[in-house]
N, C-alpha and C positions, 0 to 999 in steps of 0.2 A: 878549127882552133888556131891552124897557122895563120889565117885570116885576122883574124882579132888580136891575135898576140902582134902584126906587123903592122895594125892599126895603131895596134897602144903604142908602140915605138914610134909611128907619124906623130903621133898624140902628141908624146913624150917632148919630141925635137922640135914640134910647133911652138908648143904652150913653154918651155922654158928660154928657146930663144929669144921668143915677144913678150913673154910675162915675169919672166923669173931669169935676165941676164947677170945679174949680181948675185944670186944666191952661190952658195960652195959649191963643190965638188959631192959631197957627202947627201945636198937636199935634191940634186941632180939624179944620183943614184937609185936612192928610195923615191922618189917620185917616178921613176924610169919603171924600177920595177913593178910598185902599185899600179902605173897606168897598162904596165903588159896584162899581170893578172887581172886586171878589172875585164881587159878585151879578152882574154880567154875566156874568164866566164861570161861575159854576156854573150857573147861572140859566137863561142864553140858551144858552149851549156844552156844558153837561151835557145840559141836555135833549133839546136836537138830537141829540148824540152818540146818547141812551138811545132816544128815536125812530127812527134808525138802526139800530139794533140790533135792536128787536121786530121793523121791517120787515120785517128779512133772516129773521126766524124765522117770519115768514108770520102769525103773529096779526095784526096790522092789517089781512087783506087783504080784510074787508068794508068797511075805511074808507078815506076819498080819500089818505091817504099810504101806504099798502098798492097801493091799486093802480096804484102810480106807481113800482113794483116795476118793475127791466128782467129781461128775459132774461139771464142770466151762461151 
């Protein structure tokens, strides 16, 4: 999730220095913020999700989150 949240902040400092140098102070802010949460959750909550998913298809189960596989 720290991954994606320090994406959103590259995001952030990219896209308003090149795209958005005239806007305020205030569209900076909320734009900072939205780009952090959007990289958390795709970031830290997609990934978990998509890690979840191979587990249950058994490909990860030579690796340590494979074999943390329960019995169903």
């Amino acid at each position: 999730m720290l991954g994606g949240a320090l994406a959103g902040v590259g995001a952030a400092i990219h896209d308003l220095l090149i795209y958005y140098p005239d806007t305020g102070v205030d569209v900076w802010a909320i734009y900072t913020i939205a780009t952090v949460i959007s990289g958390v959750l795709i970031g830290g909550i997609g990934a978990w999700l998509i890690l979840k998913a191979l587990v249950r298809t058994g490909v990860l189960a030579d690796f340590a989150a494979g074999r943390e596989q329960r019995e169903v």
